[in-house]
N, C-alpha and C positions, 0 to 999 in steps of 0.2 A: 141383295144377298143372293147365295148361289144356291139354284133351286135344290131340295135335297131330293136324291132316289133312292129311296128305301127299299132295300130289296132282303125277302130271306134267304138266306142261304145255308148250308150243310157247313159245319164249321170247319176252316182249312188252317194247316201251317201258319203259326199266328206268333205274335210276340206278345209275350204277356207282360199289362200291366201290377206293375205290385201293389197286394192292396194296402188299403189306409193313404194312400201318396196322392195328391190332388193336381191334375192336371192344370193349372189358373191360363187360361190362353192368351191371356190378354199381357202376360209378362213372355211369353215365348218367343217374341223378335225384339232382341236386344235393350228388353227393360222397357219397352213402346206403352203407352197405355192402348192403342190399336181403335181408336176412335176415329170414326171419320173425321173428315174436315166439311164446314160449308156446309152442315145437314146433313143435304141426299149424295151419294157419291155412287160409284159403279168401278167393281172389280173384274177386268177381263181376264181372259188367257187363251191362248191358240193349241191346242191339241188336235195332233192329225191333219191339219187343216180347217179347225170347223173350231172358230171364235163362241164362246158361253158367255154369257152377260150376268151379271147380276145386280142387284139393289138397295142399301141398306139406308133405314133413312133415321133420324133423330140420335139419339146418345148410345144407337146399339152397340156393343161389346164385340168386338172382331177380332182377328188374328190375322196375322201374313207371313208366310215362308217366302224364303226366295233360294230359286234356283238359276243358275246363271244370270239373267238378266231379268227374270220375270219374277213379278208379285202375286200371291194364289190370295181371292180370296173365300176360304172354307167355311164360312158362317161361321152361327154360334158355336157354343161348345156342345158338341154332341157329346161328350163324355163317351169317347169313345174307348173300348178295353183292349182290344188288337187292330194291329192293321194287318191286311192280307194282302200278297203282291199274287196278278195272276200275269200269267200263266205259271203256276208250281212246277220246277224240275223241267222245263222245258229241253228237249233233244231235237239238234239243229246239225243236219246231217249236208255234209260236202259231197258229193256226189261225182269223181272220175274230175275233179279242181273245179266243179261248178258250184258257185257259191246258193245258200241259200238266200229265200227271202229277207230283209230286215225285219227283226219281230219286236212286237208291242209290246210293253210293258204295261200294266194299269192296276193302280193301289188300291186300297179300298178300307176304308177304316169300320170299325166293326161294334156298337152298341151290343151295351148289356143283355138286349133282346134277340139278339143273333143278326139282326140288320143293318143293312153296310150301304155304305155310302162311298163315291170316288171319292179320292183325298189327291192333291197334285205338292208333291217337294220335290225333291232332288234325287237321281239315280246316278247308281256307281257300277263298275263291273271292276271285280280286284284283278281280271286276267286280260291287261291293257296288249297281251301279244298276240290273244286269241280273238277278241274283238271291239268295237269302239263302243260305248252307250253313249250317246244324249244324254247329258246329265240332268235336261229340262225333262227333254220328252221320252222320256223311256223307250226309247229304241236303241233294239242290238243291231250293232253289224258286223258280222265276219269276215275275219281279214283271209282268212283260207289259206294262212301255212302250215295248221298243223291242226291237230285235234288236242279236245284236253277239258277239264270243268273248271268252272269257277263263281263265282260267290256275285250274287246281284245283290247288291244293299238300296233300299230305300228310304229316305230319310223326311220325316215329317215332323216340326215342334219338336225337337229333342227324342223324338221315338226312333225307332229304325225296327224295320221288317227285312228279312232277307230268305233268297230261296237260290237253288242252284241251276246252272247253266251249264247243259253239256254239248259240246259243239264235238262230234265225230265225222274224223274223216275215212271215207269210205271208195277204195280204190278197186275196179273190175281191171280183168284182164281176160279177154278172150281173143285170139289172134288169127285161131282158125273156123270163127263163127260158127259154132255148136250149134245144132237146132237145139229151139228152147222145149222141145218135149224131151228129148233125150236132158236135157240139163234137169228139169222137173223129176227124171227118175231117181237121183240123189236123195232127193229130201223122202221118197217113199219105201228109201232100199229098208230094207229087214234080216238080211241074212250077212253073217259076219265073213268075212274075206277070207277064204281057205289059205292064202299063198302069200299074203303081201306081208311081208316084215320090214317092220321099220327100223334102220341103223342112225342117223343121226339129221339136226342133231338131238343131244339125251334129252329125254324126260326132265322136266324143271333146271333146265341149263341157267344160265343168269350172264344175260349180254349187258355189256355197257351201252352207251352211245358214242359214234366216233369214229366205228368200224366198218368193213365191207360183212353186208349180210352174209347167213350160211348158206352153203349148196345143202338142200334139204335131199335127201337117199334114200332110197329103200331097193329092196329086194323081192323079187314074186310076181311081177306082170306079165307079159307079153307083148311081145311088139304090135303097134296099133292100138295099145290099152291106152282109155280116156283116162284122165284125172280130174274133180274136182280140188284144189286146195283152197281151202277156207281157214283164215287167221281171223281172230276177233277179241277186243276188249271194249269194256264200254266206251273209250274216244278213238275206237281206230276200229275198222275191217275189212277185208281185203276176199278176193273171190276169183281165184284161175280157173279156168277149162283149158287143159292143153293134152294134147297127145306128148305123153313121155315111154320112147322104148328103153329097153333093158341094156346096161345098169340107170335103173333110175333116177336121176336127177335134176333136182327142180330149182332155179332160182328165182327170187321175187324180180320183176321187171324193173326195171332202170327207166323207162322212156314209155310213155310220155310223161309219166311218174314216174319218181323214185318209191317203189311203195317200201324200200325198208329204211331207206330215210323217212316216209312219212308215217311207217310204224312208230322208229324210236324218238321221232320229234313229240307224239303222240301219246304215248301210251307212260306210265309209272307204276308199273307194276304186273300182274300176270295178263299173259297172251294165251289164249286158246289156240291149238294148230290139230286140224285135222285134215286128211286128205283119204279121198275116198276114187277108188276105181273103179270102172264100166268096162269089162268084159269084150262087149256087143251085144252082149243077151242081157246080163244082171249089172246091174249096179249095189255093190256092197258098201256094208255098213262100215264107217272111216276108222282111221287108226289114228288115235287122239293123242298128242302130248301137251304140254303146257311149258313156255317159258317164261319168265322173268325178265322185263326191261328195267334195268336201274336206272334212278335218277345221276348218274354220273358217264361222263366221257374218260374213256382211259388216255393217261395222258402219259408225256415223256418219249422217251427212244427206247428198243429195245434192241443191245444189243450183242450178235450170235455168232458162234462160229461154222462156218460151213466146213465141212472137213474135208467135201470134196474138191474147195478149193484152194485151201489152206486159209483162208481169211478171216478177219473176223469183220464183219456187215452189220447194217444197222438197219433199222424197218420202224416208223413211225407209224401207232395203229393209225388203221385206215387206208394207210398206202399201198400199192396195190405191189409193189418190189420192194426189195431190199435195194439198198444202195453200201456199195465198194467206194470208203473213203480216207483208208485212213494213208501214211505215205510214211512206207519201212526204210527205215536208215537203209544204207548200201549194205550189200550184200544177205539181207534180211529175202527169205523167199516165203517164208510162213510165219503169221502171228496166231497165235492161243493167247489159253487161259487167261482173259480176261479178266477185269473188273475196273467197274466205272462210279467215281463219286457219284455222294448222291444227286449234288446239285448241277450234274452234269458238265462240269467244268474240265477235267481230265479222267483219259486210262490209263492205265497202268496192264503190258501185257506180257508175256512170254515172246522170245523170238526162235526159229527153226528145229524146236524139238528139243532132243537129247537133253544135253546141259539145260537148256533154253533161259538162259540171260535177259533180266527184264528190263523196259525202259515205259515210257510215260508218253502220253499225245494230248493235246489240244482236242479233246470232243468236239470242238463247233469246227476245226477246219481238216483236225486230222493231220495236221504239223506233228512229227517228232521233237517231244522238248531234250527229253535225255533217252540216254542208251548206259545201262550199268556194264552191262559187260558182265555182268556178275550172275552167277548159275542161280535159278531160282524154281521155277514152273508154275505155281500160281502163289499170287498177290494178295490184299487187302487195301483198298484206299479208304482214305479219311474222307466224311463228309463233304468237305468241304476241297480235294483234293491235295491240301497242302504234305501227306504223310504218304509213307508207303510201309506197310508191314507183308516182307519178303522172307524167301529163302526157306520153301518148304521142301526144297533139294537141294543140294550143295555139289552136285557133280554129273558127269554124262550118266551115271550109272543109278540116277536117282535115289541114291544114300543121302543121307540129313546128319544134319550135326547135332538134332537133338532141341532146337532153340529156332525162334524167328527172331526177326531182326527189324528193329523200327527205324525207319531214314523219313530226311524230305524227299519230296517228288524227284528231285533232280540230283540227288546225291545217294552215295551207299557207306557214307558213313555211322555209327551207328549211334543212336543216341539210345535204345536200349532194347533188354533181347529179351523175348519171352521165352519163359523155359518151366516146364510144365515139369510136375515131379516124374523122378524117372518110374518104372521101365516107359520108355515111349517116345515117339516123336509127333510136332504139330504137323497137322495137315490142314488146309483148303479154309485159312481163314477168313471170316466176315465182319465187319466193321457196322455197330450199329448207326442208325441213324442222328441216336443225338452225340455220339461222338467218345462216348463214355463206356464202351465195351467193344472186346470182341469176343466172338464167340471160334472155333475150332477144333477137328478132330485128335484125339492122339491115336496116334495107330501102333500099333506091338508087333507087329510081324511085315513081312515084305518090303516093298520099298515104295518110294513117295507116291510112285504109279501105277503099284501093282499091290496090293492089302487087302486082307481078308478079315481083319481083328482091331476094331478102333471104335471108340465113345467118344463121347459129345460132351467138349468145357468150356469154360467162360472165366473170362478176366476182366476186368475194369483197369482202362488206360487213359492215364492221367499225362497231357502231353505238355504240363507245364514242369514238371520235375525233369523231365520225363520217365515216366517208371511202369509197369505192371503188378498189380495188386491183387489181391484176392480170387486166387487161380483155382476153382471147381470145379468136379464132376459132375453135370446135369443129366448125362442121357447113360447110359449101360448099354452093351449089346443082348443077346440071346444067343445058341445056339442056331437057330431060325433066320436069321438075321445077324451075321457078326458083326457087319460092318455100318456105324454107326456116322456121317458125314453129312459134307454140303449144307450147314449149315447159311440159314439167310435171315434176317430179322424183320419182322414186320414193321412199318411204321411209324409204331406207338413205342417203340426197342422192349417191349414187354412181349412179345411173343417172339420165338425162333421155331421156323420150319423147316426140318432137317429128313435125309437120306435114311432109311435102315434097309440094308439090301444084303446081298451074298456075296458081294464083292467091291474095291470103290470102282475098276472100270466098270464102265456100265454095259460095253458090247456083250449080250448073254447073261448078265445080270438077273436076278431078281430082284425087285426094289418096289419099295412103296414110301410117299410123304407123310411126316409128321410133323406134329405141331407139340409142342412144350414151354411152359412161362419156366422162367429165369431159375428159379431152385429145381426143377426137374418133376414136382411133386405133384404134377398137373399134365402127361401125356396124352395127347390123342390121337391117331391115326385120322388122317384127313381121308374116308374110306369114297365119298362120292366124287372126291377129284379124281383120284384113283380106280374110280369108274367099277365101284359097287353098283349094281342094280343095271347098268348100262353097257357093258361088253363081258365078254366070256370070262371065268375065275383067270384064265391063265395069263389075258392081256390085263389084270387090275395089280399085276405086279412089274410093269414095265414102266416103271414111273422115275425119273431121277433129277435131279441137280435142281433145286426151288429156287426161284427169285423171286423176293417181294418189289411189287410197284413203288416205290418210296410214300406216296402219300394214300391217305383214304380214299376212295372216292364212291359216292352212294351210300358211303355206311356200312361197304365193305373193304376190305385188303382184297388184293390182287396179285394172284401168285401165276408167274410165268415157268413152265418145266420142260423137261424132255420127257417124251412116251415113246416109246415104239411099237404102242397100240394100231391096232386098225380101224382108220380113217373111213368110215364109212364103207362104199365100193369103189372109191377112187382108189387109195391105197389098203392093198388085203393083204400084202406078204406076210405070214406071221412065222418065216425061219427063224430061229433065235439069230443064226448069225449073218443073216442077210436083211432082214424088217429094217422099214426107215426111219430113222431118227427124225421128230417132229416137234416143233415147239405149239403147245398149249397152253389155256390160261384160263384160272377157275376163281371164281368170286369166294372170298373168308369170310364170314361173319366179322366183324370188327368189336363182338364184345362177346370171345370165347369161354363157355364155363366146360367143368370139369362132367367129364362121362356124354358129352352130345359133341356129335359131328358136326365143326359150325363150315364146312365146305358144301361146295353146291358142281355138280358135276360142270366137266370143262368145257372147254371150245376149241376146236384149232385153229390157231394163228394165223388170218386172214393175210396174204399177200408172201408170204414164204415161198419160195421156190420148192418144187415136191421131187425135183428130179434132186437135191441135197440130201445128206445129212447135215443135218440141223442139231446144235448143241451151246449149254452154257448161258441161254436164254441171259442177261445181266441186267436191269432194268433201272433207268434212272429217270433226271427231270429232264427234260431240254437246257440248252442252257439259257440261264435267267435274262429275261428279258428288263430292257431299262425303263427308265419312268417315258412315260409318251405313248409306247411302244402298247398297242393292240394284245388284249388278253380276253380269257374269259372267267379265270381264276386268279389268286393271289398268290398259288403257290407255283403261276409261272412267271410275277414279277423277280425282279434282285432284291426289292424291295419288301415281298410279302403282301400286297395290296393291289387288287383290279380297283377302280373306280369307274362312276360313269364321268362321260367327257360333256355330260350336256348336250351331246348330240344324236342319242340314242344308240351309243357303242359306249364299248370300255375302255380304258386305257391303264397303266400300271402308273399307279401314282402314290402318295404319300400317305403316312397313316389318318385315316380319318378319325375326328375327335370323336365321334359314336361310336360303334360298337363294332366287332368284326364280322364279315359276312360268310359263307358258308364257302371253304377253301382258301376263305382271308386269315392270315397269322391270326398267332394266337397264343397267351401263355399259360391258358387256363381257360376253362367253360365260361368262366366270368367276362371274361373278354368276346364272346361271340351274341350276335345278334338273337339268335333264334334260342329261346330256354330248351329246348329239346335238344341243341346240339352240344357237340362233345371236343373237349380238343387233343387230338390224334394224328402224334409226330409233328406238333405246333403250327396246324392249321385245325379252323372251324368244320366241323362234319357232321353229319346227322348219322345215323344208327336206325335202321329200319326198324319198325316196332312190331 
């Protein structure tokens, strides 16, 4: 028998037994009566290195767990009421990619009289990406890609004990070797910064994963002024010393670390950022913001028109350019007005202005499929690319006929017209995402490109009749606001985020985003994307033309816009009629109630050319990838389904007979794996809580 060590101890994190239920030991390994054989017998086991013997002799009552290969044996029945695993909540810190030690695990099962004894079963770790356990011997090992916690299960006779694991990683940067007394004067400054203002990015921003980090900015130093910047979350921190002169701007290092790759590989949720300055004399007290890392990667193409060079380009977050790809019939010298299905499979564009006659491309190579020839200016496609709802001008002169006009991709014949009650004509329509609406302006005065008087309506399009049905009013203008436009649907086609501004051109505008569900009866101003709390009153009205991401990700919508706000100290012009048109992009809430602002202030669009104007942002998926083909989600299969390939990757493959995973299809909640998640725009998503 194995000797026992009785020890007292302070009662820790424990699993409790339920009373009245009777532990019998001797049935705990598979029905076994757990009697020796042969009389006397001896249970070993190797832990650490260092073999325990034990002895049990005649008809005593025993028990045996096994964990991988080994047989424990833990004596009588201690009757024991909890087990404790130590070390409790362990933090296991990575250090500039230097791994920590492997650490011990050791159980300990716990009598009625508070004294505990080693217990040996089996250990688990549920975050097999952060590091490896022993599932004999309780030991952790860190793999050191990333930071993050996760759940230690120990398992003994049917019981199980569990405590948590947080492995952070923790990246320094100092490149011009600071003495470390001057770095020491940070942590004892006292006196708050007369001069330093922080411009971006905002306060409580919300980054995806995916992307190129931000140029962090401010305003108020001097040249030769030190900087600490310190970021921190419980699985991630990070720690610069660098001299930054005026305009200031800081980016996280790249080499030898990625620290904002190992930020958002890292972190799920809020980031502390503060950055504190050193004079030569004082070292003051830091200017603190807080971001948001979501557990999602922004996916798809986004893409935009530059106007300075007539084109429209495409930018996949993350990418550091845009890329010129699309290839204009003859004689084509500028394409516009865009829009791209959702599943990324064709555009539908405007060609050289004026009249501007629309035709169709191939998304993935950028082939022209058709050329109408036919006056339009901007479009609508179908989901799925097969439709095109055109003709919100009918001539050079940008006059309308009053009606759109519903064709396939490659024809301008009409199979049917929408025509909204008079006085009025449609403008700048959107197609939702499940197929079954569109939404568009009428406008009462001016003409298709120039209007100051237009509200926001909705139709349901039924493209097997084909017909347009139940045509209404959801949005009104204001005095404040005439012009009511740019309508785009979220997602989930229960939400449209629309324009109200002083004009529909935007050069000089006043404008700001909003959000409205389907009867109108529910508006909100999106006021933090719009950059409440975060830039001057004047720039929180330079806001225009919303696109939603097509799908959830994180548990929020993702709306792409134009600003012609000021970018930090990079770009400050704030003439009305010279400021630069920029693409931005700010996380939605994905489950909006009425009277709260479900927006989180924006970001600017990493990889943009800044010498452009930038417009039209249009945002889809990539095009769908086939079965075999490498994914990380289901809603970049053809199919709707990532799986894994059994090789520790994923691949796009068939529906699996279980349950859907989180961006796996989906027809309903009932269909997804995780009861917390939601299905939104017919993939699995979770809702941040």
């Amino acid at each position: 028998m194995r000797k026992n060590d009785d020890i007292a101890s302070p009662r820790r994190r424990r699993l409790e037994i339920a009373m009245g239920v009777s532990i019998l030991l001797w049935t705990a390994c598979g029905g076994s009566s757990g009697r020796t054989s042969g009389g006397d017998s001896q249970g070993t086991t190797s832990l650490g290195g260092t073999t325990t013997g034990a002895t049990s002799t005649g008809e005593t009552t025993s028990t045996s767990t096994t964990a991988a290969t080994e047989t424990y044996d833990v004596g009588p029945d201690p009757q024991y009421v909890a087990i404790e695993i130590e070390p409790q909540d362990p933090v296991l810190e990575i250090l500039d990619g230097q791994l920590p030690p492997p650490l011990q695990f050791t159980a300990y099962g716990v009598k009625a009289d508070d004294t505990k004894q080693q217990i040996y079963g089996s250990w688990d770790f549920d975050r097999f990406d952060l590091a490896d356990m022993d599932p004999s011997m309780g030991v952790l090992t860190v793999k050191g890609d990333a930071g993050g916690i996760g759940t230690v299960t120990f398992t003994w006779n049917g019981m199980q004990a569990t405590t948590s694991a947080t492995i952070k990683y923790h990246v320094t940067h100092d490149p011009e070797g600071v003495d470390p007394g001057i770095k020491g004067l940070f942590g004892g400054a006292v006196d708050p910064d007369p001069s330093m203002d922080w411009l971006y990015p905002y306060d409580q921003t919300v980054f995806p994963r995916g992307i190129q980090g931000p140029v962090l900015q401010w305003n108020g130093g001097n040249a030769g002024d030190l900087y600490y910047v310190h970021l921190e979350a419980d699985t991630f921190e990070f720690e610069g010393w660098q001299t930054v002169d005026p305009p200031s701007r800081y980016t996280l290092p790249s080499m030898p670390l990625d620290a904002w790759l190992k930020l958002t590989a890292s972190v799920v949720g809020d980031v502390k950022v503060s950055v504190q300055r050193y004079d030569g004399q004082t070292a003051y007290l830091p200017k603190v913001t807080s971001w948001t890392i979501a557990d999602a990667n922004l996916t798809g193409i986004i893409y935009y028109w530059e106007v300075n060079t007539g084109s429209v380009v495409r930018i996949t977050p993350g990418a550091t350019a845009p890329e010129q790809f699309l290839q204009p019939p003859a004689g084509v010298t500028c394409i516009a007005c865009h829009s791209v299905s959702r599943d990324g499979n064709r555009i539908v564009a405007s060609f050289n202005g004026g009249a501007s006659p629309w035709g169709t491309f191939d998304a993935a190579t950028g082939v022209n499929l058709f050329d109408s020839g036919q006056s339009s200016g901007f479009q609508a496609i179908s989901p799925d690319g097969d439709y095109v709802i055109w003709r919100h001008w009918s001539d050079g002169a940008f006059n309308s006929l009053g009606s759109l006009v519903l064709s396939t991709f490659d024809s301008t014949a009409e199979l049917a017209l929408l025509d909204p009650p008079d006085p009025g004509a449609p403008a700048h329509p959107a197609w939702s995402p499940d197929g079954e609406k569109v939404a568009f302006a009428v406008r009462t005065d001016g003409n298709g490109l120039d209007f100051t008087q237009s509200t926001l309506w909705l139709a349901e399009v039924d493209l097997v009749t084909p017909q347009f049905t139940n045509i209404v009013q959801i949005a009104t203008n204001d005095p404040s606001r005439p012009t009511v436009t740019y309508p785009t649907f979220a997602p989930d086609s229960n939400w449209i985020a629309f324009m109200r501004a002083t004009q529909a051109r935007t050069r000089g505008a006043q404008g700001e985003l909003w959000l409205t569900n389907l009867d109108g009866s529910v508006q909100i101003e999106l006021a933090r994307a719009n950059g409440a709390g975060a830039i001057p009153i004047e720039q929180q009205s330079a806001n225009y033309e919303p696109t939603f991401m097509p799908v959830a990700s994180g548990g929020y919508f993702w709306v792409v816009f134009v600003s012609e706000r000021q970018y930090g100290n990079i770009l400050t012009d704030q003439n009305v009629n010279t400021r630069r048109k920029q693409l931005w992009v700010a996380a939605i809430d994905a489950n909006p109630a009425a009277g709260v602002d479900p927006s989180h202030p924006a970001f600017w669009l990493p990889g943009q050319e800044l010498d452009n104007h930038n417009m039209r942002g249009n945002w889809a998926l990539s095009p769908c990838k086939e079965l075999g083909e490498g994914c990380e989600a289901g809603f970049e299969c053809c199919g709707g389904f990532c799986v894994d390939d059994g090789m520790g990757g994923k691949v796009c493959g068939d529906k699996p007979d279980t349950c859907s995973l989180i961006g796996d299809a989906c027809d309903d909640a009932a269909d997804c794996c995780d009861p917390n998640a939601q299905c939104i725009g017919g993939f699995c998503s979770i809702i941040p809580g």
